[in-house]
Structures are given as structure tokens and as C-alpha cells.
VOTIPA-715795 format. One line per field, with one value per atom (N, C-alpha, C): residue number from 1; atom name; x, y negated, z. Coordinates in steps of 0.1 Angstrom, whole numbers, plus 2048, in hexadecimal, padded with zeros to 3 digits. Atoms other than C-alpha are relative to their C-alpha. Example, Ala and Ser with C-alpha at 12.3 -4.5 7.8 and 13.67 -1.06 7.14 Angstrom:
<atoms>
n = 1_1_1_2_2_2
atom = N_CA_C_N_CA_C
px = 809_87B_809_7F7_889_7F8
py = 80C_82D_7F4_80B_80B_7F5
pz = 800_84E_800_800_847_808
</atoms>
This chain:
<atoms>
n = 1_1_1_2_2_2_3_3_3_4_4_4_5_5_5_6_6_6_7_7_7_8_8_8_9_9_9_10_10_10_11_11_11_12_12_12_13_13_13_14_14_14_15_15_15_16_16_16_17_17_17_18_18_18_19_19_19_20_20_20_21_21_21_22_22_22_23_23_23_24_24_24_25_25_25_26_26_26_27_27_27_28_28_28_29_29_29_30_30_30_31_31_31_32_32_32_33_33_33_34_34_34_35_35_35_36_36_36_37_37_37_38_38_38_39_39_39_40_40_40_41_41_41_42_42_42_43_43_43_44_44_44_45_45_45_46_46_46_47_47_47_48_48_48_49_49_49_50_50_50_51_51_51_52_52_52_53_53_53_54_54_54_55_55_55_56_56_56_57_57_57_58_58_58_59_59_59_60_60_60_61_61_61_62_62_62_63_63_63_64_64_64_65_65_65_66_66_66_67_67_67_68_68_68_69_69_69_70_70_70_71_71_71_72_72_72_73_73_73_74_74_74_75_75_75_76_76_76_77_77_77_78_78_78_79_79_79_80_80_80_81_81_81_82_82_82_83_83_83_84_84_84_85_85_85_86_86_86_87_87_87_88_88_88_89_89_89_90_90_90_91_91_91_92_92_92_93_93_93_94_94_94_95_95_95_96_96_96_97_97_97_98_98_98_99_99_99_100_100_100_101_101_101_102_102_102_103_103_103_104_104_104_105_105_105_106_106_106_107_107_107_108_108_108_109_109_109_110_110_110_111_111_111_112_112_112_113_113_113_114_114_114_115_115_115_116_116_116_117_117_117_118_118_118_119_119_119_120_120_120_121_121_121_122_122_122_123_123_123_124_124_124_125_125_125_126_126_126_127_127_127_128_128_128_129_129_129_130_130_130_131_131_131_132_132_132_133_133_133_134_134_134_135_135_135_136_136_136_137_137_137_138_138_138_139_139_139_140_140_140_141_141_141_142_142_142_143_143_143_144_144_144_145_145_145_146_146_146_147_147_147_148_148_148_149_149_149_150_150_150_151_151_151_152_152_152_153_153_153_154_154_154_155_155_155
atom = N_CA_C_N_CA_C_N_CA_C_N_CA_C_N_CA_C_N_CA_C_N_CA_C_N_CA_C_N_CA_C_N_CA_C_N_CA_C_N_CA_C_N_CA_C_N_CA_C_N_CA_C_N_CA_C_N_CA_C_N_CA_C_N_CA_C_N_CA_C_N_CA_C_N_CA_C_N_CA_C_N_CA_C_N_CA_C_N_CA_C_N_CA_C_N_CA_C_N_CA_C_N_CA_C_N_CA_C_N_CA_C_N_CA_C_N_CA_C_N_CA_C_N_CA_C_N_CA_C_N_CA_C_N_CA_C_N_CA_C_N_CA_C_N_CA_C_N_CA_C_N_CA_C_N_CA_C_N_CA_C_N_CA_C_N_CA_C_N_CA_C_N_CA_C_N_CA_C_N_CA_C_N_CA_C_N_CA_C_N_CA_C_N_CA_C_N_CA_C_N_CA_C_N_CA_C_N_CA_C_N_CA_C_N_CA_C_N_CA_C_N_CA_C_N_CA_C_N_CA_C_N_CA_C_N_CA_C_N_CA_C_N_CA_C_N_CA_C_N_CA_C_N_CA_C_N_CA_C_N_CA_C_N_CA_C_N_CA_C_N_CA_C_N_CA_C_N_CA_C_N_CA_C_N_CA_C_N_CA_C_N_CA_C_N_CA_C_N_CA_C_N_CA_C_N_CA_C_N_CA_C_N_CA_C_N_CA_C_N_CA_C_N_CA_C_N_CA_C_N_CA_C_N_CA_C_N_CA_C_N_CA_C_N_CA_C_N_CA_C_N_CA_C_N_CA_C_N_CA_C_N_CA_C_N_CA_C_N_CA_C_N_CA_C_N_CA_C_N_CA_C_N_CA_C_N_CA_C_N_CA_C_N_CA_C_N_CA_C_N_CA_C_N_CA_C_N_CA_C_N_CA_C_N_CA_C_N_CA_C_N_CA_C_N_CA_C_N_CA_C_N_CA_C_N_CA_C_N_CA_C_N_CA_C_N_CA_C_N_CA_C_N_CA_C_N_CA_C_N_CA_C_N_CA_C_N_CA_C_N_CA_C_N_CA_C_N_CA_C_N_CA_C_N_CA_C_N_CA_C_N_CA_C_N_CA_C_N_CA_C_N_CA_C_N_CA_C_N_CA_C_N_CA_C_N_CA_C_N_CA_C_N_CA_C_N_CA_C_N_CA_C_N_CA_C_N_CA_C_N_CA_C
px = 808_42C_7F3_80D_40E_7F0_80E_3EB_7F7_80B_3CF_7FB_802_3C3_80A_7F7_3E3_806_7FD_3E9_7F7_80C_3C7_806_7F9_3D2_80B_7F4_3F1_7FE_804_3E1_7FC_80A_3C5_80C_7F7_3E1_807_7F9_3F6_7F7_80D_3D4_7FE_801_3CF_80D_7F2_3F3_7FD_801_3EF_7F5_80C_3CD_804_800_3DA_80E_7F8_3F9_7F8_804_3E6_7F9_806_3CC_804_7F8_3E6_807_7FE_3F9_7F5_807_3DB_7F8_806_3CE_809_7F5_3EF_800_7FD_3F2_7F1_80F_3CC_800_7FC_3DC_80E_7F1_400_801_7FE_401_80C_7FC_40A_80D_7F4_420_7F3_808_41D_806_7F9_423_7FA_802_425_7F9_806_411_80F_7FA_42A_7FE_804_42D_7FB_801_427_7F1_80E_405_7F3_80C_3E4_7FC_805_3D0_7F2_80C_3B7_7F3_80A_393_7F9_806_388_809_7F7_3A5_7FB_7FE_3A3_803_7F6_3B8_7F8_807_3AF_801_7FA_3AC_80B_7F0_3CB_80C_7F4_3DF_804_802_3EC_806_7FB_3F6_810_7ED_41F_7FE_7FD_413_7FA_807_403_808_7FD_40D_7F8_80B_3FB_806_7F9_404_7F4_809_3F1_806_7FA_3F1_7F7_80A_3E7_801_804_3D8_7FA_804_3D0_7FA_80C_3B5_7F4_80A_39F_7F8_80A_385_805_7FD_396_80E_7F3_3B1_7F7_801_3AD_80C_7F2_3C2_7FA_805_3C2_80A_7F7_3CC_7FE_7FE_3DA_807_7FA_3DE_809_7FA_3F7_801_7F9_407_80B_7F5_426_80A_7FD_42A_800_805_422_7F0_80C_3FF_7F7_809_3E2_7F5_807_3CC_7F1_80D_3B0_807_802_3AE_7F6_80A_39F_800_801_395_7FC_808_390_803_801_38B_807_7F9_3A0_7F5_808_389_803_7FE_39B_80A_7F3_3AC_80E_7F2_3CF_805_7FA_3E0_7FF_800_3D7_80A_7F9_3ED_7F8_809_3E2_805_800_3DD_809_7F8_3EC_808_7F1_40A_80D_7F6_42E_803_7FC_438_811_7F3_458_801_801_450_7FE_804_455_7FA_7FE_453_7EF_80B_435_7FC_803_433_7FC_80A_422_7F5_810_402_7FA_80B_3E4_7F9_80C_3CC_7F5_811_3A5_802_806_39F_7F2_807_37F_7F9_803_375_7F6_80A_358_7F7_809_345_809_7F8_361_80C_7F9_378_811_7F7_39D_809_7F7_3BA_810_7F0_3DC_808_7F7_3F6_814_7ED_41C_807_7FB_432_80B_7F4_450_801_803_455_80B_7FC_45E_7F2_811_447_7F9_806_438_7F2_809_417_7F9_808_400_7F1_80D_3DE_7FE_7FD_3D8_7F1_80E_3BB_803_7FD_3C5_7F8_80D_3A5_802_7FD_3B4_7FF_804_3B6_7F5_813_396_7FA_808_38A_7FE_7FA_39A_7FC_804_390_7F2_80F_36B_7FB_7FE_370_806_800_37F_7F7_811_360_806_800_372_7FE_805_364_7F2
py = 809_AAC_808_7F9_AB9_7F6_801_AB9_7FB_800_AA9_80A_7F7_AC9_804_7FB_AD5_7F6_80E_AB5_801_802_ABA_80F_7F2_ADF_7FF_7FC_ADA_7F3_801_AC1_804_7F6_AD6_80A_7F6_AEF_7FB_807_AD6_7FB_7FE_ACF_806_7F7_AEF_805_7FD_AF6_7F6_80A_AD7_803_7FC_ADE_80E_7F8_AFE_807_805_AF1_7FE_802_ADD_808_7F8_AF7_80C_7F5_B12_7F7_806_AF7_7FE_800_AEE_80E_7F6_B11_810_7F2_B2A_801_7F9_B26_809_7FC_B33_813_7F8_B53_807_7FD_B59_7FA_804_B5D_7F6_807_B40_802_7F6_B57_80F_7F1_B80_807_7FA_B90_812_7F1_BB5_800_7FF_BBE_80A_7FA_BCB_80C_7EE_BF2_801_7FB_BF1_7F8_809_BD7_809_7F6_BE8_7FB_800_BEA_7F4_801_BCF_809_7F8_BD8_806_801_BD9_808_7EE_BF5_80A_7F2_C14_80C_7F8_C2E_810_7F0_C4E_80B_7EE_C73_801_7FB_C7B_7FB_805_C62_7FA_802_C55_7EE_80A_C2E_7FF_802_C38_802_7FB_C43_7F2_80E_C20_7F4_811_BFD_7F3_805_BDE_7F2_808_BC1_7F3_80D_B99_7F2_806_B81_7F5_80D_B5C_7FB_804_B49_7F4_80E_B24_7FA_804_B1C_7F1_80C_AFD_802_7FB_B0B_800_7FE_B14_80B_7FB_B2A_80E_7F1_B52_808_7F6_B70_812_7F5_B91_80B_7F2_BB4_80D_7F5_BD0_809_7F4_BF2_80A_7FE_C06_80E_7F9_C2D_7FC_7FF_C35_802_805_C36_7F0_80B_C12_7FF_7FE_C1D_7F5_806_C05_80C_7FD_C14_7FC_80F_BF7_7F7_810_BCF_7FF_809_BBB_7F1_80C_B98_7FC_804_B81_7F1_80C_B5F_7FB_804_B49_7F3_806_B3A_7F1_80E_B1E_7F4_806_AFF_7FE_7FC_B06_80A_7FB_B1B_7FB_803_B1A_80C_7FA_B1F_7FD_7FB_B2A_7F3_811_B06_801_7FD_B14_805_7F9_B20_7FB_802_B22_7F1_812_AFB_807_7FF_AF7_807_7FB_B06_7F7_80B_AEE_806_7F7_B09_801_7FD_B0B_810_7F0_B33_802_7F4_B49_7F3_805_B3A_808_7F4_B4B_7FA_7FD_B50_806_7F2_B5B_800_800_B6C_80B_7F7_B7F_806_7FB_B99_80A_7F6_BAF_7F8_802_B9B_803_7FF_BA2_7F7_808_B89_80B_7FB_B91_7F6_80A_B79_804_800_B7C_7F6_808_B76_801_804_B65_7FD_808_B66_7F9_809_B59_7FA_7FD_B4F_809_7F5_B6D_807_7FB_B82_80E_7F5_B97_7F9_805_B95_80B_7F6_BA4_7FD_802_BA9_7FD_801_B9C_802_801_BA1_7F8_809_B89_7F4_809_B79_7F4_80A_B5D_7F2_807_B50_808_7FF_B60_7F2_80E_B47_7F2_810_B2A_801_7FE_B36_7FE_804_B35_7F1_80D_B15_7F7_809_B05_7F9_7FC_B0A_800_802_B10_810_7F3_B31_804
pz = 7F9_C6A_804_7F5_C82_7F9_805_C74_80E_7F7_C8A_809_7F7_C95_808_7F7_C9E_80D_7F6_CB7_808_7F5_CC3_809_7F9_CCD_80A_7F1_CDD_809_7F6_CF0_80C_7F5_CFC_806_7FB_D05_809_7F4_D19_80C_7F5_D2B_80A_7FD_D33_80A_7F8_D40_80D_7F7_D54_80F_7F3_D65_807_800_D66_812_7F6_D7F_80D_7FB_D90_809_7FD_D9A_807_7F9_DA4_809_7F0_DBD_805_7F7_DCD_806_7FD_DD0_804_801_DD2_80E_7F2_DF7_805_7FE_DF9_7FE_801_DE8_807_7F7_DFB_80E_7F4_E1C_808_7FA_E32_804_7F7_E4B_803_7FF_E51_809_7F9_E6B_804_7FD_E7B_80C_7F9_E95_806_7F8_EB3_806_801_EB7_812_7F4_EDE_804_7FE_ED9_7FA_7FE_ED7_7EF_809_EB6_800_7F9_EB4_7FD_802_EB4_7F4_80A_E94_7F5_808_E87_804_7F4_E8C_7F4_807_E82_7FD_802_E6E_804_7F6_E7D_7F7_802_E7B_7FE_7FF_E7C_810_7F0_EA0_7FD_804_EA3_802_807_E9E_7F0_80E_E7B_7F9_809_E73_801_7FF_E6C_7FF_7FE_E73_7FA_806_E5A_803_801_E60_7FA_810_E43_804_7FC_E4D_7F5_80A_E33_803_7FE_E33_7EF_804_E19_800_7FD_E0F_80C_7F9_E20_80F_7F0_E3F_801_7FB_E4D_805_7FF_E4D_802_801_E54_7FA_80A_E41_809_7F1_E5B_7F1_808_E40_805_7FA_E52_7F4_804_E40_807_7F8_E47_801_7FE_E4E_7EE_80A_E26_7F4_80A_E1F_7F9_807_E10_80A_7FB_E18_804_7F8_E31_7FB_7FE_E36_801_7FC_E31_808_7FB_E45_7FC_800_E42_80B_7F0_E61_800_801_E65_80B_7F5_E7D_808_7FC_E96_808_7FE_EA3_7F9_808_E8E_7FF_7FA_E9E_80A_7F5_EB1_812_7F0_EDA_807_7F4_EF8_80D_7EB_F1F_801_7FD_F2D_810_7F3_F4F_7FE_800_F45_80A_7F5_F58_7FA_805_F5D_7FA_80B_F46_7F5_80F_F27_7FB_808_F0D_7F1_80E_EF1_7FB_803_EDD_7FC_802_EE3_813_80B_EEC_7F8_80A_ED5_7FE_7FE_ED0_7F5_80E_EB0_803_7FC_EB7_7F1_810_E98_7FF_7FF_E90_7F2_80E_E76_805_7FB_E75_80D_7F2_E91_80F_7F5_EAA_801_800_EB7_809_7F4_EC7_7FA_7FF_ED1_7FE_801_EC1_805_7FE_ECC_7FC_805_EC3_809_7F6_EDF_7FE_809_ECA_7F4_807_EAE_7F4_808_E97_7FB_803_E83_802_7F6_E9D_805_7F6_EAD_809_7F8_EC9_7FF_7FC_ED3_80F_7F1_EF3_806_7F7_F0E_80B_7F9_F24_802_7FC_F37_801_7FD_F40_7F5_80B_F1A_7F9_801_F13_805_7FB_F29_7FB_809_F1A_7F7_80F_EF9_801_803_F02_808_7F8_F14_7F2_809_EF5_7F6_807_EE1_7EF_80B_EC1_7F7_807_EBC_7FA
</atoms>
């Protein structure tokens, strides 16, 4: 038979397990990315990489790790060589609360692609983009959704 103290213990211990659940579902998606995708070998680097003497961008990889958070929704850019080795992180914040598409696009698309992500790290903003879905993305310059993006006002 179990002594008082010992009752009080494996209380506090089922407690602890408990809050311990709780606290890891509400907070695990905050640590494991959303979705991850590759950045596309023929899409430009955004701005805020930049690759070391000596390596050229066939010898690099460009990995982006969305992250949805109490707080808000971030993405994480981990350059890599051609061994897998981490390069540089970045952190960058996603500046608008969903995914935007070009408002003038071809009539009959019902598809929700391409979509576009501002994200900005370091004080520089650039607009990814998802023209399908698979997990590839680009960097795009494309004035047109610039426009729209500073016209939304969620930057």
C-alpha cells in the first residue's frame, strides 16, 4: 500500500507529464516546419544570400522552412554545399497573413497557384514564389506583383 507521500509524488509526476503534453501540442508546430521547400536550380538567389568565394550557385543549395507560430508565421532560408553542410540560416518573417495571387491574371485559372509569400529578413523584403503545388519555390521580380504587394498594405 502507497504512503501519502508516495501518492502525492506520483501525482505531481502525472501533472507534470500532463502539462508537459499539453504544452508540447500547443507549441510543436512552432518547432517543425509547416512545409519545406527547395528553392529551384534555374531561380536566382534571393537578396539576402550570398554565396562564399569560391563557391558558384551550382555548388549551393537553398532550403525554406515555413513556420506557423502563436505569434505569427515565419520562414527559415538554410544555404547548404554541395555536401549537405549548413552554410548560413536565415530567419524571415512572412509579411502577409496568407498567401497572395496577381489580381490580373489569365481568366480561367481556377487553381490556387502560382501564390506568392513577401518575406523579409535583414531589412530586405523579396516575393516567393509557388507556381504549383510541389516543393519548389522561386524568387520572383515581377513589378506587377510588387505593385499589388504595396498596394495591399500588408507589408
Amino acid at each position: 500500500m502507497a504512503t501519502p507521500i508516495q501518492l502525492i509524488k506520483k501525482r505531481h509526476r502525472l501533472l507534470g507529464a500532463l502539462l508537459a503534453i499539453v504544452c508540447f501540442t500547443n507549441m510543436g508546430c512552432g518547432f517543425l516546419p509547416e512545409a519545406s521547400f527547395q528553392l529551384a536550380s534555374d531561380s536566382r538567389l534571393p537578396k539576402w544570400i550570398t554565396i562564399p568565394t569560391g563557391l558558384t550557385r551550382a555548388d549551393v543549395s537553398l532550403t525554406m522552412n515555413y513556420y506557423v507560430k502563436p505569434w505569427g508565421r515565419s520562414a527559415q532560408f538554410v544555404l547548404r554545399d554541395k555536401n549537405g553542410r549548413i552554410i548560413k540560416k536565415e530567419d524571415g518573417k512572412m509579411r502577409c497573413k496568407e498567401p497572395f495571387q496577381l489580381k490580373n491574371r489569365s481568366q480561367g485559372l481556377s487553381s490556387d497557384y502560382p501564390a506568392y509569400e513577401a518575406i523579409t529578413v535583414n531589412g530586405i523584403t523579396e516575393i516567393i514564389e509557388h507556381r504549383r503545388m510541389e516543393p519548389i519555390f522561386y524568387v520572383t521580380d515581377n513589378q506587377d506583383l510588387w505593385k499589388q504587394y504595396d498596394s495591399i498594405g500588408c507589408g
